[in-house]
Structure formats: C-alpha cells, structure tokens
C-alpha positions as CSV (number, residue, x, y, z in Angstrom):
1,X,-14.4,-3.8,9.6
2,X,-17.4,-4.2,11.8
3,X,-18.5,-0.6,12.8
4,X,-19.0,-1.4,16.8
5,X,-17.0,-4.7,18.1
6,X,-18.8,-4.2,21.7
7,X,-22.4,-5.2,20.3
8,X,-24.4,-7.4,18.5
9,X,-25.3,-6.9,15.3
10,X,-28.8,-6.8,14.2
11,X,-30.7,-9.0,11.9
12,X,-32.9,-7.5,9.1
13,X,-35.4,-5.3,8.8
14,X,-39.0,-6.1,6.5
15,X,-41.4,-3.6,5.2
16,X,-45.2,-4.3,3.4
17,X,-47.3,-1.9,1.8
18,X,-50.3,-2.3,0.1
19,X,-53.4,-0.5,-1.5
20,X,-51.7,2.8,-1.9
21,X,-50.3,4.7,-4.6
22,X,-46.7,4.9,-5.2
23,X,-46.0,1.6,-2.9
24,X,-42.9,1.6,-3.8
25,X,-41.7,4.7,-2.6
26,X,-43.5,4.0,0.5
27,X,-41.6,1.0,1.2
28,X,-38.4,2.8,0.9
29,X,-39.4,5.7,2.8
30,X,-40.1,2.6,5.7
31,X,-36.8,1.3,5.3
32,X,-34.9,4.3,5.6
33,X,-36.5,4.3,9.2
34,X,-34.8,0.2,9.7
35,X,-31.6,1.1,8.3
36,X,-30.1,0.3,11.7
37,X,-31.3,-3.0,11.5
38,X,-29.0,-4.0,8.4
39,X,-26.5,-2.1,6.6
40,X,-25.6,-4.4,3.9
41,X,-28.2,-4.2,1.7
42,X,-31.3,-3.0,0.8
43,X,-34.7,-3.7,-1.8
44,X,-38.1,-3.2,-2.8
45,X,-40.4,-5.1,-4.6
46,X,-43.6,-4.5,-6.7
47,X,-46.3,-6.5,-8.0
48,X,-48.0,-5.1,-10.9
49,X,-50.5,-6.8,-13.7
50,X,-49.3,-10.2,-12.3
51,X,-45.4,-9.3,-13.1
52,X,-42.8,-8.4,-10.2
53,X,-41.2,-5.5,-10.3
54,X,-37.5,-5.7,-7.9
55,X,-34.7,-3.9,-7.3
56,X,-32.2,-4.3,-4.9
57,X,-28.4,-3.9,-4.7
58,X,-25.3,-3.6,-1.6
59,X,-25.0,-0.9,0.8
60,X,-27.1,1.8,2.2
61,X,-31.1,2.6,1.3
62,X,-29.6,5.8,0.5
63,X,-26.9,4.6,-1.9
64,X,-29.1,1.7,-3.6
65,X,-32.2,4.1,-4.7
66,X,-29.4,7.5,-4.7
67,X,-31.3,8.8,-8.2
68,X,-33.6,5.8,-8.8
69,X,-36.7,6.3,-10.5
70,X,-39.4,4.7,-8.8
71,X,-41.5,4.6,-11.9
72,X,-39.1,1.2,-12.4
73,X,-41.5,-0.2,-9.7
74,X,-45.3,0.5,-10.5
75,X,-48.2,-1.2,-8.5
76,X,-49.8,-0.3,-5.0
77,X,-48.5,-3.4,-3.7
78,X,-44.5,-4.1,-2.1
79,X,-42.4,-5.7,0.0
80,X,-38.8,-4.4,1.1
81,X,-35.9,-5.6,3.0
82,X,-32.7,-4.1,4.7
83,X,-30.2,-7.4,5.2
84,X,-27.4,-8.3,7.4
85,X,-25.9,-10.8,7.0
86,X,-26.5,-13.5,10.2
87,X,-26.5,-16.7,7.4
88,X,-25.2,-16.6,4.4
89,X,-22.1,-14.5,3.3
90,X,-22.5,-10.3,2.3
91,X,-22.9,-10.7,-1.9
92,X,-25.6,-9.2,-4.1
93,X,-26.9,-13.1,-4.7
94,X,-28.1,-13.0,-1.1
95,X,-29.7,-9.4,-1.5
96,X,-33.5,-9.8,-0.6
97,X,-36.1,-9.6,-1.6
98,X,-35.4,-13.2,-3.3
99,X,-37.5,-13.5,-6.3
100,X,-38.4,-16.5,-8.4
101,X,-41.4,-18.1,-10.5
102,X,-43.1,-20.5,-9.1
103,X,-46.8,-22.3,-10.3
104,X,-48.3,-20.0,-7.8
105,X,-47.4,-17.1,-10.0
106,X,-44.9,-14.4,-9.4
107,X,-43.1,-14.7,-5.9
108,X,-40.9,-12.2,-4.3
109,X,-40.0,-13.1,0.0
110,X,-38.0,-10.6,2.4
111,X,-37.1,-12.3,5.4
112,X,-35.6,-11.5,9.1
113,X,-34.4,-14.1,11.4
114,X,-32.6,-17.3,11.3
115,X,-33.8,-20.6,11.0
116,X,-32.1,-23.0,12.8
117,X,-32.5,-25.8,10.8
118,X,-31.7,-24.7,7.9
119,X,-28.5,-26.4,6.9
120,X,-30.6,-30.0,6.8
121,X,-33.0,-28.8,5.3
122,X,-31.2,-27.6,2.1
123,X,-29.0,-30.7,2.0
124,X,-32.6,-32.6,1.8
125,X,-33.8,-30.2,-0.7
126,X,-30.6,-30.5,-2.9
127,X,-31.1,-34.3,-2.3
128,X,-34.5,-33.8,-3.9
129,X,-32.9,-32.3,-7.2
130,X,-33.5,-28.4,-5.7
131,X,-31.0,-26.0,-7.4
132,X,-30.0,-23.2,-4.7
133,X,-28.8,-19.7,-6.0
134,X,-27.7,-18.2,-2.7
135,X,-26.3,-19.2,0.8
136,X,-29.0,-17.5,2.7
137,X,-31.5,-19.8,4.7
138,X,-34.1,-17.9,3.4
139,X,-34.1,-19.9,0.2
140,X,-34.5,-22.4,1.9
141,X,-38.0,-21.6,2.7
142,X,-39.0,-20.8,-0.9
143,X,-38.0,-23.9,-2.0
144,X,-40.3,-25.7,0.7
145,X,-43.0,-23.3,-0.8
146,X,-42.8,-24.1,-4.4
147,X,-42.3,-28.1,-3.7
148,X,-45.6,-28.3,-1.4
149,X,-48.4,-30.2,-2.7
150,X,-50.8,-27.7,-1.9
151,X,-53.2,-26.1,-4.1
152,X,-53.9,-23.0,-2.5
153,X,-50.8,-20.4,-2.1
154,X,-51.8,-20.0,1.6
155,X,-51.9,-23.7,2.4
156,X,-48.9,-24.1,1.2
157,X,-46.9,-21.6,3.0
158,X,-48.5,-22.5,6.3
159,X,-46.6,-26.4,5.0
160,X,-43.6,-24.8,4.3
161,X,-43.0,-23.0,7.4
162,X,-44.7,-25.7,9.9
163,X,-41.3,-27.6,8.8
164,X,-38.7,-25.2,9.3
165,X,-37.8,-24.2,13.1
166,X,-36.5,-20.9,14.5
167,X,-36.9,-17.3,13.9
168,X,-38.8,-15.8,10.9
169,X,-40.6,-12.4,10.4
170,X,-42.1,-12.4,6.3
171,X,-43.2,-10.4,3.9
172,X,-44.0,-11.8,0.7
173,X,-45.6,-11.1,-3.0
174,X,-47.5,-13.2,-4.9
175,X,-50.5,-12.8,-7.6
176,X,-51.7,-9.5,-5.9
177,X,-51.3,-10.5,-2.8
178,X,-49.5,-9.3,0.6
179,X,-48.7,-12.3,2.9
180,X,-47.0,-11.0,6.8
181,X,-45.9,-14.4,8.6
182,X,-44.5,-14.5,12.1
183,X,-43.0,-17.9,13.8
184,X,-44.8,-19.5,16.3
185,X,-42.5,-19.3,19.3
186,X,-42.7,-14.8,18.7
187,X,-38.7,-14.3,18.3
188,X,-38.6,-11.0,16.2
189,X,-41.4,-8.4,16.0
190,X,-43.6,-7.3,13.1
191,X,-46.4,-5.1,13.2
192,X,-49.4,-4.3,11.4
193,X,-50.6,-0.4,10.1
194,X,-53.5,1.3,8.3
195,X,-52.5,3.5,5.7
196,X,-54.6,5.9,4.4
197,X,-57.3,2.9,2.7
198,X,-54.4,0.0,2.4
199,X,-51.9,-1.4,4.9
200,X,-48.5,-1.5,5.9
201,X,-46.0,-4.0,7.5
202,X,-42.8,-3.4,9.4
203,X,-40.6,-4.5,11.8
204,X,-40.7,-1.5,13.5
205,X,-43.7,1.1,14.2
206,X,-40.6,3.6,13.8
207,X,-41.3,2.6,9.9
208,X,-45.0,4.0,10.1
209,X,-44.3,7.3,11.8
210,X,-42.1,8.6,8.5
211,X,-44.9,7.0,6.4
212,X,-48.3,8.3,8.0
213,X,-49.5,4.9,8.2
214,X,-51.3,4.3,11.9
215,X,-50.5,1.4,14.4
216,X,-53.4,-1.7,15.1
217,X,-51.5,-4.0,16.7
218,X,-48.6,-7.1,16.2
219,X,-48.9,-9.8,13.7
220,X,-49.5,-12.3,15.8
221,X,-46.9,-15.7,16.7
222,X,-47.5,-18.2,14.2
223,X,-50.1,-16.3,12.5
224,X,-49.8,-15.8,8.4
225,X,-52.0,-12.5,7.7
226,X,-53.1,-12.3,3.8
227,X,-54.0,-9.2,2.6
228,X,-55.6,-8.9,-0.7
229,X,-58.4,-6.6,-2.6
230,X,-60.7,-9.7,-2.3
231,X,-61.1,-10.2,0.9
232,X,-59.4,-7.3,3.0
233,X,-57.4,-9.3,5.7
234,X,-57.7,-12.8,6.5
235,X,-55.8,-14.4,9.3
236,X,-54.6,-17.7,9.3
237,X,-52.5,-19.5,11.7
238,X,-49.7,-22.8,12.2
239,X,-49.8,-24.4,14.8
240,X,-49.6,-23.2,18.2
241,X,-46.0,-23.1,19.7
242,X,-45.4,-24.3,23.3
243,X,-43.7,-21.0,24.6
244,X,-43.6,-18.0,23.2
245,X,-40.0,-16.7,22.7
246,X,-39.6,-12.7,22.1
247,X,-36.0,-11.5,22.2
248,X,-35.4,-9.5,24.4
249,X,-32.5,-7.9,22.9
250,X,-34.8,-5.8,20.9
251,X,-35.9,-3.7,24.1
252,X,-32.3,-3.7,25.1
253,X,-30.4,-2.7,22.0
254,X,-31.9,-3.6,18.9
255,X,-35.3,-1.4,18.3
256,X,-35.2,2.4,18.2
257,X,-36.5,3.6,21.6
258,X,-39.4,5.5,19.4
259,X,-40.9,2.0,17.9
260,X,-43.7,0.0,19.5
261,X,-42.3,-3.6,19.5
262,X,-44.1,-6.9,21.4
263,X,-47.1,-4.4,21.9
264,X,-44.9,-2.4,24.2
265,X,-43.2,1.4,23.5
266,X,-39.2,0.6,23.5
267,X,-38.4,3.6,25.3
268,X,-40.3,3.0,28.4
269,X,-39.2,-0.6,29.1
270,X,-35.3,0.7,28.2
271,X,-35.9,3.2,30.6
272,X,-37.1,1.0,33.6
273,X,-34.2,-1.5,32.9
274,X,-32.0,1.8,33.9
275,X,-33.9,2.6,36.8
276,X,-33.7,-1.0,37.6
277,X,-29.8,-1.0,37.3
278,X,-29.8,2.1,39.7
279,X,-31.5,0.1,41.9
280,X,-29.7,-2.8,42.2
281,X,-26.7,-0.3,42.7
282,X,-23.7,-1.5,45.4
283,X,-21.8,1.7,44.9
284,X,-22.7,5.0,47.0
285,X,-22.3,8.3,45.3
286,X,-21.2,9.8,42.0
287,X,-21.3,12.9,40.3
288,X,-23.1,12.9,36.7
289,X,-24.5,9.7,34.5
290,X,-23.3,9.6,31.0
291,X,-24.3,7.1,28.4
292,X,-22.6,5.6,25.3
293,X,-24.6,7.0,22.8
294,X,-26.9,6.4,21.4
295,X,-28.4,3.5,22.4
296,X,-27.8,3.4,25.7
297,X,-29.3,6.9,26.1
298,X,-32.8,6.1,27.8
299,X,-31.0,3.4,30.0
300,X,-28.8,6.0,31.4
301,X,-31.4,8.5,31.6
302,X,-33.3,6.1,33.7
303,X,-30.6,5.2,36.1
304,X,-30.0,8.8,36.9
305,X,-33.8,9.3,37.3
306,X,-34.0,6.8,39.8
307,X,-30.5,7.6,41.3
308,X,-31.1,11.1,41.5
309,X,-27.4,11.4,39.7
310,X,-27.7,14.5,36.8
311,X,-27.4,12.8,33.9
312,X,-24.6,14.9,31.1
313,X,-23.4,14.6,27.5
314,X,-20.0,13.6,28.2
315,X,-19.6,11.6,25.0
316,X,-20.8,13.0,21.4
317,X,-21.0,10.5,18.3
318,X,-20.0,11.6,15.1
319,X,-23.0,9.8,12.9
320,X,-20.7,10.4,9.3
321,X,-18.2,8.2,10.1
322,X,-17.6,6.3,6.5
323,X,-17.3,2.7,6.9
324,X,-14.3,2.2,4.6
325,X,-12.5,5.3,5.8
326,X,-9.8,3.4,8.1
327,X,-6.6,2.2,6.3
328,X,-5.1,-1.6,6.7
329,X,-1.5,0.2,8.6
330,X,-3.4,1.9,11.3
331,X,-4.8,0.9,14.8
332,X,-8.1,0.4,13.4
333,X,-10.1,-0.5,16.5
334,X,-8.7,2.5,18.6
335,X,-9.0,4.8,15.4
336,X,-12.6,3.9,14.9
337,X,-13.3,4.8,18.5
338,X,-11.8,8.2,18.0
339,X,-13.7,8.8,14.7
340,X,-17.0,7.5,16.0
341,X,-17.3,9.5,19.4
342,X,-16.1,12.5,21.0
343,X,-15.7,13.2,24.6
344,X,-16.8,16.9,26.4
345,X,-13.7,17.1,28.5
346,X,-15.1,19.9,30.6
347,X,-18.4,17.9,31.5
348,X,-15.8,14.8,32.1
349,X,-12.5,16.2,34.0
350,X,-12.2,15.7,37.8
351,X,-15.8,13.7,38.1
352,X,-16.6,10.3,39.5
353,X,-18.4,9.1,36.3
354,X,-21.1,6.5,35.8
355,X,-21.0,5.3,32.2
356,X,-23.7,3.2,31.0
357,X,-23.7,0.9,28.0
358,X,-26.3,-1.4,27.4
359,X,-24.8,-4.5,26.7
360,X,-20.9,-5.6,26.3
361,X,-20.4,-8.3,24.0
362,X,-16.4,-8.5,23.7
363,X,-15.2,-5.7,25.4
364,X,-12.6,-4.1,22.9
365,X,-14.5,-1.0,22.2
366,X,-15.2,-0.3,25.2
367,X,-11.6,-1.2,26.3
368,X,-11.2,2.0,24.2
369,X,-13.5,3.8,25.1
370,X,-12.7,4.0,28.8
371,X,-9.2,5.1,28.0
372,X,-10.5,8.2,25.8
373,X,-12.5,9.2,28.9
374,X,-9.7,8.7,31.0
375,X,-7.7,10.9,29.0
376,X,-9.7,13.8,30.0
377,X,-9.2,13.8,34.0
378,X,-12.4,12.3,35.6
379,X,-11.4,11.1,39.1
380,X,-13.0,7.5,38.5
381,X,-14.7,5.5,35.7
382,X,-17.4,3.5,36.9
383,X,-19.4,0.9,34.2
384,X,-23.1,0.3,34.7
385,X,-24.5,-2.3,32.1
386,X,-28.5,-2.6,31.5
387,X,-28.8,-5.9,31.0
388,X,-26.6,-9.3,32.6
389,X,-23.5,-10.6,31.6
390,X,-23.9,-12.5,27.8
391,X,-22.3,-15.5,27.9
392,X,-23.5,-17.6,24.8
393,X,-24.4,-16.8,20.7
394,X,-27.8,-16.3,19.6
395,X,-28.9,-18.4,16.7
396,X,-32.3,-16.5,15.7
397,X,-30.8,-13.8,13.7
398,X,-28.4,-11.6,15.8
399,X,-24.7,-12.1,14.4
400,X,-22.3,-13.8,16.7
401,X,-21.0,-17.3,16.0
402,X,-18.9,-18.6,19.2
403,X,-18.5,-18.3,22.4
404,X,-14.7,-17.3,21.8
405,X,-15.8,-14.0,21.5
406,X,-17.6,-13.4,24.1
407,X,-15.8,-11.6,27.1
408,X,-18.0,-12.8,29.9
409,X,-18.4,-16.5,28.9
410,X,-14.3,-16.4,29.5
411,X,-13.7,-13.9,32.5
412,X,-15.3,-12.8,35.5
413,X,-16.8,-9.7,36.0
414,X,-14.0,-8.0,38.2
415,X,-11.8,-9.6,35.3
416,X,-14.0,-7.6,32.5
417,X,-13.5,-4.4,34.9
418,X,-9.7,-4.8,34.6
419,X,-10.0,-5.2,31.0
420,X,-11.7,-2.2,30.1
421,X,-9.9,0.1,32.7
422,X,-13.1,0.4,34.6
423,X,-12.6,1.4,38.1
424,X,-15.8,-1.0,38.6
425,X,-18.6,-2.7,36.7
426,X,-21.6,-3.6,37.9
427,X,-24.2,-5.5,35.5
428,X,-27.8,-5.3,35.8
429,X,-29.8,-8.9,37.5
430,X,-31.2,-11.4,35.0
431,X,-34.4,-11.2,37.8
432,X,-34.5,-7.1,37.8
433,X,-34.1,-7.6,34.0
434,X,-36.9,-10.0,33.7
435,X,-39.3,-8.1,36.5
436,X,-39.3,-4.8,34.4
437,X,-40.3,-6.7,31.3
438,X,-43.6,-6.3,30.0
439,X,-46.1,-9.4,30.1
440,X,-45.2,-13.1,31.7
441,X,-41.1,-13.3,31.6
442,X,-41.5,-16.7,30.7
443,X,-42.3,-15.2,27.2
444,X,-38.6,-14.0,26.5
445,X,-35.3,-15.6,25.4
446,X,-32.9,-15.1,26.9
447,X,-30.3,-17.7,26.0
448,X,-27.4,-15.6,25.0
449,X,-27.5,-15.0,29.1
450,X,-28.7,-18.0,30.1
451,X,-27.4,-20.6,27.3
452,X,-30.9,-22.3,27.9
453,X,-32.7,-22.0,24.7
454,X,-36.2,-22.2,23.5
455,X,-35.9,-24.9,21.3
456,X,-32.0,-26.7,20.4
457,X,-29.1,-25.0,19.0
458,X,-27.9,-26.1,15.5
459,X,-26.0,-29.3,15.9
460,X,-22.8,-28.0,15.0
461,X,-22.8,-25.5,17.8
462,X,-24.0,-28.5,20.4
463,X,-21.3,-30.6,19.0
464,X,-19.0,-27.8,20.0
465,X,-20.0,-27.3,23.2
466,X,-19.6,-30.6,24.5
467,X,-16.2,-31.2,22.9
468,X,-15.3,-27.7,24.9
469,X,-16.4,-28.8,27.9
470,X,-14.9,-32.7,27.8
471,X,-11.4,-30.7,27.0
472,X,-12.4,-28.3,30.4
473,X,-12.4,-32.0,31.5
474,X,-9.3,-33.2,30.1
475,X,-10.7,-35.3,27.7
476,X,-9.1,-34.0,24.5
C-alpha cells in the first residue's frame, strides 16, 4: 500500500563522498538524511585498491545497514543511493548502486531521475547483443558507457549521456575516481560540499548538515564534475541545453524545507508560496491556519503570516506508522489516515478552519482527512492548496503514470471541493506560483500543471493522449 495516496512520490536520492576516512559510513549517515526521497531501498558503495566494495538490499537505510559492519566497505571513496521505484519494478535486481566491470575498470552508478527515452534505447542496445540484468533505465546508461569508443572514462560518459534525454542526477565509481553528472535541461538537484580535506555529493544540503561537510554551490546543468587525488576537481561539460528545466515540485513538496536546492533555501521559497496563496485569497475571515503535516508546514505558516490568521497544530502525525501494519479485510485508505495523523479536537471544534496542503494529486486521502476533522466540530473546513491544480504525469522521476488518477485533470475545482467535503477550495495561481520562484520562471517545469513539457513525453504516453482525446471527440 502506498503510504500517502494524495501526493507524488519522490524519486531517489544520491550521495558522494570522497577523501575522507570511513567514506562509507559517511555516505550512509547522508542517506539517512534522503530517506524521504525513496523508501524502497537503499546502498553504498566503496572503491578500494581498484576493487568495489557494495552493498545494498530492500527497505529502509535503517533496516539494510541494522548491525552492518562497515569495515565490509573500506576506502575513502563512495557513492550511495536511496531508490523508488519511478521505472523499473521494486526487486533487489533494481537496488542501486548498479555495479558491473567494465574495460574502464571497476564501475559502480547511483542514479535519480527518469530518462525518457529509455525504452528505445534498451531495445537498440539488446539489438546490439547487450544482456540487461534489471528493468531500471538506469542500465541503460551503463550500457552506453561501456559500448562507447572512447578512450578516456570521462569522454565516454559525456557520449553516453549526450544520447539519452530526460532527467538524471549521478554519482558514480570508477578506478579512484568520483564522477557527479547533472542533465543539461537542470531537472533534479545535486549539490557539491567540502568535507573536512575531501568532498561530498548529495541531492540535498540536508545530507551535509548530519555529516559536517560545508556547502560551495550546485553541480552545475550538463556539467560532469570528476574528482580525483590527481587533479582535485575538474569540470567538464555536454552540451548546452536550450532551457533549463528545474522541477519545481522539489520547493513545493519534495526537498526538506532545511536543504539548499537550485541555489535557493527550501524553506523560504515554501514559505512565500504560502504567503502568496493568502494573497490571492477570495474568502474573508477565519479563525486559525492548520497544515497537513508535515510538509505543508511552512506553506501554512506563510499564509497565516501574511493573513494575519494564528496559525495552530490541529493535526499531529504519528511518524511510526509501519508500512505493512494494515490487514487485506479492512478499510485500508481510511485506516491509514487514522494511523498516520491525529487531530487536537479542542484546537479544532467550533472554528472556521483553513487547512493547507501543498499539493493534491487524487484526492482520497484527503477525502479522509476532511471527514476526521469534521468529526471534531469545527464550524467550516476551508482547503488552501500552495501550488495550481495538477493535471498531467511527470516523466522525470516523480511516480505517477496516467492521467486517470489525477483528480483535477477529471473534475473541476468546485467538483474536487465536493469530493473531499471541503466547504471550499481555493488553489494557489500558476503566475503567483511562478512570481515567488527564485531566478527567471522560464527555468521551471511545470508540466504536470501545464501538460507543456520541456522536451516530449515518451511515445506511449503521446500515443495515449491523442487516442483520449479523438474518443472526447467520438472517434473511438
């Protein structure tokens, strides 16, 4: 069971360290602070005397290093990945970090994102007499790696990925070395740190603060950063993307509000998107601001910092809440609601409430949600969402497959308030979105709101869409 039907999921987290004693540890210290990015599975990596060092397994950091002894992974160089599972199905053959041999040496890849051509270019690879051992699309890119002509490891990366298109975010091993690679177009973060006299990569800053490692900037689009004992860091770079694409889901839901992502703190743009929200408010009064916790938190205390509204704790989430603790017989969606948060019925009874959430994707949970709240007396239920209506799937590495399931692509937004038992719902502007964005808002995708997309959907998904609309048009 998916643990919250009312968002996306995220993607993956990556993690880099090198130079420093005890990398290994490091990195999983680092992913520990990503575990919200992918709950599936987790891994590190080592490189040591030429030989890599891996292991990974499914579930939680917690549960796949619960007694390990990191002694198992020597060096002062390693890579590590949390996964969920946007391509390829949840099984330990798609745990990263992938490893293989290759006549570059030793190679171990963690990757976040999706690459959007994937699926042609593993039937061209197999074509070629490539033998896959997982579903994940991140194979795919090893294989382009190990079949380049290229005599230098570097030159042959920057081949491999100038052929694939989409959203990737690397960290890889090979023959003492770090490699970070970003795609051109921006789409997921990944940021560079000093630690101590080495480095460190992550997806998230959040990753450095547990660490002690100290922030110098992103890793820039398109750029492939190689960090070795050599020569220190040397940038290089594929070629230059038209538009830049950052998602800006990962300011809206995605990030932890403590990480520096895009060059820009999380908290503070959450925050303006909820005083942005209380701006573009139609509805007069209100007694307290409550959030669905926790990641609409800094939205909602935004909105009531710009409404003047006193923001409460009217909802408490229980963080325990086991993922395989519901049983097949019971209401599971209503259940899990019950488990996972906990209303304050004296904060809530006999109010006019203003719950914000920060996105809704289908509704259900929410749906659920509103009727706990109700349960305890407040005189009305209004919704305030900090970001517009989604109306379309995101194929860069967040984990929703058709537009089926998407409440807004298939009612109105007096229709969603109906569904959810809302006494209204307001959502915030794509423009007052966009305006409270850091840097050019040309830079962002935004096609799960937009369904206009940086570069083309897979063909399957366009082949979809048009079928959907000719039967719209009585075609079918």
């Amino acid at each position: 069971m998916q643990e919250n039907l009312d968002k996306f999921s995220e993607e993956c987290g990556v993690m880099g360290i090198f130079g420093v004693p005890q990398a290994a540890y490091l990195a999983y210290q680092g992913l520990y602070q990503l575990q919200h990015r992918g709950q599936e599975s987790a891994g590190v990596a080592t490189d040591f005397e030429s030989q890599i060092y891996i292991h990974k397994n499914m579930g939680l950091v917690s549960e796949v290093f619960s007694g390990f002894d990191f002694k198992k992974l020597p060096g002062d160089i390693a890579i590590g990945h949390n996964r969920y599972s946007t391509t390829g199905s949840s099984l330990l053959s798609n745990a990263q970090p992938l490893f293989m041999e290759s006549r570059f040496g030793m190679l171990a890849l963690a990757h976040n994102g999706n690459l959007v051509n994937a699926g042609s270019l593993r039937k061209t690879l197999q074509n070629e007499g490539s033998i896959f051992q997982t579903s994940s699309d991140s194979e795919v890119m090893v294989h382009l790696l190990t079949k380049s002509k290229e005599k230098e490891f570097v030159e042959a990366m920057k081949q491999a990925l100038s052929q694939v298109t989409g959203a990737f975010c690397i960290t890889a091993l090979v023959s003492g070395k770090l490699i970070a690679a970003r795609d051109p177009m921006g789409f997921r973060p990944l940021c560079l740190g000093k630690l101590h006299e080495g480095w460190a990569i992550a997806s998230e800053t959040c990753a450095f603060d547990l660490i002690g490692a100290e922030y110098v900037r992103e890793i820039e689009p398109g750029e492939i950063l190689l960090i070795s004992k050599e020569q220190g860091l040397v940038s290089h770079h594929l070629p230059k993307a038209k538009r830049q694409a950052r998602c800006i889901f990962e300011f809206i839901y995605f990030s932890r509000p403590d990480s520096v992502i895009f060059d820009s703190n999380c908290d503070k743009v959450r925050r303006a998107m909820g005083r942005q929200l209380a701006r573009e408010e139609t509805m007069k009064g209100g007694d307290i601001v409550i959030s669905v916790p926790d990641s609409s938190n800094t939205a909602a205390l935004g909105y009531s910092e710009e409404s003047g509204i006193r923001f409460e704790l009217g909802l408490i989430r229980n963080h325990y809440v086991g993922r395989t603790f519901i049983k097949p017989n019971q209401d599971a969606r209503a259940l899990s609601v019950k488990l996972k948060y906990n209303p304050v019925k004296g904060v809530l009874r006999g109010k006019r409430i203003i719950l914000v959430e920060d996105s809704i994707v289908r509704g259900t949970t929410l749906k659920e949600l509103v009727k706990l709240i109700k349960a305890c007396g407040p005189k009305e239920v209004h919704i305030r969402v900090a970001s517009p209506p989604i109306i379309s799937p995101c194929f860069f590495g967040i984990d929703l497959s058709t537009k089926k399931e998407i409440i807004a692509s298939n009612k109105t937004i007096q229709e969603i308030s109906d569904y959810v038992g809302a006494d209204s719902l307001q959502y915030l502007s794509l423009k007052g979105m966009l305006d409270v964005a850091p840097g050019p808002s040309e830079h962002y995708c935004v096609g799960c709101f937009t369904e206009e997309y940086p570069v083309p959907p897979p063909e399957n998904f366009t082949k979809g869409m048009m079928e959907s609309k000719e039967r719209e048009l009585g075609k079918f």
